[in-house]
C-alpha positions as CSV (number, residue, x, y, z in Angstrom):
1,X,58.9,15.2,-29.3
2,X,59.4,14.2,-32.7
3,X,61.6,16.0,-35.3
4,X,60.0,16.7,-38.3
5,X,62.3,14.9,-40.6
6,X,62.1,12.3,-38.5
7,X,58.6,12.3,-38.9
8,X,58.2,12.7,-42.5
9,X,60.8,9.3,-42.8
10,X,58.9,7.1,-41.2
11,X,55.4,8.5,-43.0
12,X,53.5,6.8,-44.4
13,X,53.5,4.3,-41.4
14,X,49.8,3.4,-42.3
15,X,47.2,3.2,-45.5
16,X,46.4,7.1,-46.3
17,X,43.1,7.7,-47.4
18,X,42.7,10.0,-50.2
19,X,39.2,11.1,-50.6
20,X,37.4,11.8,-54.0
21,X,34.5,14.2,-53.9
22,X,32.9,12.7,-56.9
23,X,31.6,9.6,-58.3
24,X,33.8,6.5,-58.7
25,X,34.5,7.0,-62.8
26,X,34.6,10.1,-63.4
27,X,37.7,12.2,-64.3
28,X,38.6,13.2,-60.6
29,X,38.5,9.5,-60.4
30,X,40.3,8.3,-62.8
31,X,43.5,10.4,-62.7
32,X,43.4,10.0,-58.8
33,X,43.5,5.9,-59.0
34,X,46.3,6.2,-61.4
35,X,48.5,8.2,-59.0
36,X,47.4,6.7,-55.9
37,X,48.9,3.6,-57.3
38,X,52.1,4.5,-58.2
39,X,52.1,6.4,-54.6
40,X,51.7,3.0,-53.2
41,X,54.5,1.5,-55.1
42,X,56.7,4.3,-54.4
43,X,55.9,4.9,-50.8
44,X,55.2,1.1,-50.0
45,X,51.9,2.0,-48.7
46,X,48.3,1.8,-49.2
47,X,46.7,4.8,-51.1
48,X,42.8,3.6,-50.5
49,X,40.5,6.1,-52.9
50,X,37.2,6.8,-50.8
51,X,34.4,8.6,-52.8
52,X,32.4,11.1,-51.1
53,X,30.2,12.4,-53.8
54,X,27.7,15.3,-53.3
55,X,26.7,19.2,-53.3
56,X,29.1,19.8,-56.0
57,X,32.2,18.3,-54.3
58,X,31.4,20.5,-51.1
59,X,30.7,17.0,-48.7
60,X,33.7,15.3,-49.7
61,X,35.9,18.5,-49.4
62,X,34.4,19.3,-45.9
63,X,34.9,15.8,-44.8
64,X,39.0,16.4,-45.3
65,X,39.4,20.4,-44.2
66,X,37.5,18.8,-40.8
67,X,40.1,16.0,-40.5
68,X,43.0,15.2,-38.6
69,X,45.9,16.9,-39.8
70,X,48.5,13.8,-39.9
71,X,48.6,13.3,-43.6
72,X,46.4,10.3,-43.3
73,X,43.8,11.6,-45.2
74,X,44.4,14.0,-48.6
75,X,41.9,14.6,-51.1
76,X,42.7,15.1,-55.0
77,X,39.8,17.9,-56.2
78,X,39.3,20.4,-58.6
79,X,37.9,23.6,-60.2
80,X,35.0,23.5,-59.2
81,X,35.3,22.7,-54.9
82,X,38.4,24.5,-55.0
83,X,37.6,28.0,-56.9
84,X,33.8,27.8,-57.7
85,X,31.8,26.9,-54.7
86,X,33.3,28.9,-52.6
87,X,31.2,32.0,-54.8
88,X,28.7,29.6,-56.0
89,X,27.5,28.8,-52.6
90,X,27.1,31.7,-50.1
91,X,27.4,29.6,-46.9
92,X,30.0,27.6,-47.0
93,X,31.2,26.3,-43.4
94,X,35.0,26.5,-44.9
95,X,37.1,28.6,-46.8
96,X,38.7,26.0,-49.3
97,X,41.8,28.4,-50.1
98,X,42.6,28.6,-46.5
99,X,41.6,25.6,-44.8
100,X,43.4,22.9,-47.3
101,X,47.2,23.1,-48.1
102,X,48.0,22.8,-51.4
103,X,50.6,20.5,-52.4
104,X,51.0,19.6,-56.3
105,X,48.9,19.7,-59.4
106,X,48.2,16.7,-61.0
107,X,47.0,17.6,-64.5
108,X,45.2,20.2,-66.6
109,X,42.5,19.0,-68.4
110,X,40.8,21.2,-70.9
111,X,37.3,21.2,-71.8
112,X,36.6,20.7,-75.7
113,X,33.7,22.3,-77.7
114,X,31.8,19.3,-79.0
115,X,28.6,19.3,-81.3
116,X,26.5,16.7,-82.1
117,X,27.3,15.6,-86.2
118,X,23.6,17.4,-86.9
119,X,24.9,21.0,-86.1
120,X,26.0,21.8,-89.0
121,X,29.5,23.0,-88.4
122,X,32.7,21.5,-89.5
123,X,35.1,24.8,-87.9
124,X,35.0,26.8,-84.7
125,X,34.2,29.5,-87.6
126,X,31.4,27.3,-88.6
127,X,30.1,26.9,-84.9
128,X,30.1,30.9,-84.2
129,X,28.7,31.8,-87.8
130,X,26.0,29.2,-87.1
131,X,25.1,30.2,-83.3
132,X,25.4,34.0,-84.4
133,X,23.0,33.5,-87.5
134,X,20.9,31.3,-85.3
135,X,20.4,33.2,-81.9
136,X,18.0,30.5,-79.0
137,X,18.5,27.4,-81.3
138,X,21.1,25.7,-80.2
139,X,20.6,24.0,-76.5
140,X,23.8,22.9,-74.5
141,X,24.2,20.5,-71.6
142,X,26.7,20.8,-68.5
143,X,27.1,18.7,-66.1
144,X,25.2,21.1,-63.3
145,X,25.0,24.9,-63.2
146,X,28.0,26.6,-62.1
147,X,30.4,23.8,-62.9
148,X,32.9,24.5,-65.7
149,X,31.5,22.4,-68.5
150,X,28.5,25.2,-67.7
151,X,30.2,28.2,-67.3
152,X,32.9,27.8,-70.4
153,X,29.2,27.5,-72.5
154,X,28.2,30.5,-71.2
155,X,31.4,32.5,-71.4
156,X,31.5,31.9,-75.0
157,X,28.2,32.5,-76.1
158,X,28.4,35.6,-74.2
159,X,31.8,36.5,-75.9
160,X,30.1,35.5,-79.3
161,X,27.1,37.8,-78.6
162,X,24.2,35.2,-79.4
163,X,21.5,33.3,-77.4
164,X,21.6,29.7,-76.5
165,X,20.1,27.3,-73.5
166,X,21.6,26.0,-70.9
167,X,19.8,22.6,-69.9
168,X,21.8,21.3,-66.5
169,X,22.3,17.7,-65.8
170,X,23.9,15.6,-63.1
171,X,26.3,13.0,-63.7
172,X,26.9,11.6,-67.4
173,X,23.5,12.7,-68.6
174,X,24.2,15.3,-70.3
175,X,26.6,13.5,-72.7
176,X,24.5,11.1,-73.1
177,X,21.9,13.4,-74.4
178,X,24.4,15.0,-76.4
179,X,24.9,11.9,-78.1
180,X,21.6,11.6,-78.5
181,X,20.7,14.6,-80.3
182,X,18.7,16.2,-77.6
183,X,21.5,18.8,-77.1
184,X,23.7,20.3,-79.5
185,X,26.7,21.0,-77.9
186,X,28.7,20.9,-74.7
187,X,32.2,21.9,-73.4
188,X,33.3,18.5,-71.9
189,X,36.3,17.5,-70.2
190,X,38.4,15.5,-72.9
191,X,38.6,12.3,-71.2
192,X,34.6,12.2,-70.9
193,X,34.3,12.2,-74.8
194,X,37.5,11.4,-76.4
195,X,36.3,7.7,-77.4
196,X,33.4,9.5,-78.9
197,X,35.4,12.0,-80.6
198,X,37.9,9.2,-82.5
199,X,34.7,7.2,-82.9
200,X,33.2,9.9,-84.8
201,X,30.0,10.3,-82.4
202,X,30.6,13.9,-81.7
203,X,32.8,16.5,-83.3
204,X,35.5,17.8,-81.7
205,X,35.9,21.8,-82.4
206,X,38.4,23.7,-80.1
207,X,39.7,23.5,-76.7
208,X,39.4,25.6,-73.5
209,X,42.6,26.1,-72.8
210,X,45.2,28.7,-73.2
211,X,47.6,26.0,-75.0
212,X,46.6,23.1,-77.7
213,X,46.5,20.0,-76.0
214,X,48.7,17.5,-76.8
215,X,45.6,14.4,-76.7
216,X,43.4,16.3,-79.0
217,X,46.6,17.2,-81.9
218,X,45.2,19.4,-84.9
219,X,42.1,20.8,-82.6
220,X,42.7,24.9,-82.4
221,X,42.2,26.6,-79.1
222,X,38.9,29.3,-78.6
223,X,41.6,32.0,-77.8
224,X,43.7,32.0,-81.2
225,X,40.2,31.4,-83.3
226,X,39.7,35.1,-82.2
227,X,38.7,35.2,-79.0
228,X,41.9,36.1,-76.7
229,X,42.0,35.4,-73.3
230,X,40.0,32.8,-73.1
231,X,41.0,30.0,-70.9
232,X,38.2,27.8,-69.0
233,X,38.9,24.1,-68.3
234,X,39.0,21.6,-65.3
235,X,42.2,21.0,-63.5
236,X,43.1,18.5,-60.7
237,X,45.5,18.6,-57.5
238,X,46.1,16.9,-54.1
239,X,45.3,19.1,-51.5
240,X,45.5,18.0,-47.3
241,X,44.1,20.0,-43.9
242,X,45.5,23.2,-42.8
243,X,48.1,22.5,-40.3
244,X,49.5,19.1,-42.1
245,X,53.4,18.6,-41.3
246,X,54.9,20.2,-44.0
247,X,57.9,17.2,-44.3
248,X,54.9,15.2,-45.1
249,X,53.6,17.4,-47.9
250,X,56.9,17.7,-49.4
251,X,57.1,13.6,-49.4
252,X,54.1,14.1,-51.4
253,X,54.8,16.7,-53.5
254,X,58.2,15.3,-54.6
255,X,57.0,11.7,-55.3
256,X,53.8,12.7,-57.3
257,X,56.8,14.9,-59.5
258,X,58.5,11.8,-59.4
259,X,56.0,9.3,-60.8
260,X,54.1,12.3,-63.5
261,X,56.3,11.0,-66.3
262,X,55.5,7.7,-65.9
263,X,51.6,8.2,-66.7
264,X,52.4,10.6,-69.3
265,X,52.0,8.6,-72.5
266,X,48.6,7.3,-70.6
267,X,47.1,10.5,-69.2
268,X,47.6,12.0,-72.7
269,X,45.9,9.3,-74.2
270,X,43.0,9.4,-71.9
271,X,42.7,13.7,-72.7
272,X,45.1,14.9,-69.8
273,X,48.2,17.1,-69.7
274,X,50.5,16.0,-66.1
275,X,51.8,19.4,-64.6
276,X,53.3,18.5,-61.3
277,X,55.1,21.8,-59.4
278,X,55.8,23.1,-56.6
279,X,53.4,23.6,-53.7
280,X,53.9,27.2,-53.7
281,X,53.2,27.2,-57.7
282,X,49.9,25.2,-57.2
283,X,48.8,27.9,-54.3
284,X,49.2,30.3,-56.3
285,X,47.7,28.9,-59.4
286,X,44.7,27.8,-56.9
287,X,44.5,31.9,-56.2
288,X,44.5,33.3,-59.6
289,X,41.6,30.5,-60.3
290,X,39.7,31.5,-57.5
291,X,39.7,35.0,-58.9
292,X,38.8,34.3,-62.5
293,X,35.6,32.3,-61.5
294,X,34.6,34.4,-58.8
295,X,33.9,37.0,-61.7
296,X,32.9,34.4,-64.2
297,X,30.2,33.2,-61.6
298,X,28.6,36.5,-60.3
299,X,28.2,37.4,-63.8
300,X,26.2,34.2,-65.1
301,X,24.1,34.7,-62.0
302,X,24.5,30.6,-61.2
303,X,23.2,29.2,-57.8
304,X,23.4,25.6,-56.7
305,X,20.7,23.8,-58.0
């Protein structure tokens, strides 16, 4: 039998597949080819990305909780597969908090309020004066019902106390109709509309998060501009199957710390904030999101469209 140490020295002894349960492009994407690399050139491996898009991340995450433990196969997922399906969709097959193992945060990424230049609002102030003094006018997109770009709309027009319509898309859509004019305004993970932001397509108005982020400088956070406590935003971690070796997920737990620092300057740029941690810390985190959304959720009355 084989020693775990043993084990986790000569892993990775073949590629490891890390599955994406999204689109090749998106933000999931994106921050996941950017590690996987480095993993590669760290570990001397092949890290081969494998998209698996569908049901709101719920077929690629099923595809990894119903693999082979070995640490051949990791997925890097988020918010939504991770601590809003499992409310969102009332017969999940898998319980994603028990049947993947954490093992380290990649990055927080917080959604930005963003209007189209015809809203006339130059403030956060602006926005809430306008949607208050407005109540049904303004229309905002999302990238489906019960994802986060949905569900921080809602939590702030319900914290606001005015009407306004949610219009659900799939995909990029949505942003594109945004930049249209069709919609008015969107929370939107900051590397989907940061070039549009410095390009002066959309207006950029506060952030989602609990903490100004460092690739949007200046832009206020909804908590301070009087609404406390309020924290929604996308986040993004590599997760394996229950019952992986745990020498192996502390390989990859130390070397994604190790490498973070080196895609700082680039994640920032591109609208995310690297975290890294300990596995224990991202459980945890993992638990306390679960709970926030399962609340967030019942009370917007979502289902999977």
């Amino acid at each position: 039998m084989i020693a775990p140490p043993a084990f986790a020295q000569a892993y990775p002894a073949k590629p490891v597949r890390i599955v994406i349960a999204f689109s090749a492009g998106g933000t999931t994407d994106i921050l996941a080819r950017s590690v996987a690399q480095k993993l590669g050139e760290q570990l001397k491996q092949s890290f081969v990305i494998d998209n698996k898009p569908g049901a709101g991340g719920n077929i690629g995450t099923e595809s990894v909780v119903r693999s082979a433990p070995d640490g051949y196969t990791l997925i890097v997922n988020s918010v939504g597969p991770i601590a809003v399906n499992q409310t969102l969709y009332k017969n999940l097959s898998y319980d994603p908090l028990k049947d993947l193992v954490p093992i380290v945060q990649i990055a927080d990424v917080p959604n930005v309020l963003v209007v189209h230049p015809s809203v006339p609002a130059n403030s956060f102030e602006e926005f809430v004066a306008y949607a208050k003094a407005n109540p049904g006018v303004l229309n905002y997109g999302s990238t489906g019902t019960g994802t986060s770009s949905h569900l921080s709309s809602y939590m702030l027009s319900k914290r606001i106390g005015t009407e306004t319509t949610h219009v659900p898309y799939k995909g990029a859509n949505a942003l594109n109709d945004l930049l249209s004019g069709r919609l008015q305004f969107m929370f939107a993970t900051i590397p989907s509309v940061i070039p549009h932001i410095r390009a002066g397509k959309l207006r950029a108005l506060a952030v989602s998060s609990d903490k100004p982020s460092r690739s949007l400088p200046g832009v206020p956070t909804v908590a301070e501009k009087g609404f406390p406590g309020f924290a929604a935003g996308s986040w993004f971690g590599f997760f394996a199957p229950k019952g992986t070796p745990e020498p192996v997920v502390a390989l990859i737990n130390r070397t994604v710390n190790d490498i973070l620092p080196s895609l700082e300057e680039q994640m920032i740029r591109e609208g995310a904030d690297p975290v890294g941690g300990s596995p224990a810390q991202f459980g945890q985190f993992t638990q306390r999101e679960y709970e926030k959304w399962k609340i967030i959720v019942r009370d917007s009355g979502a289902t999977p469209e």
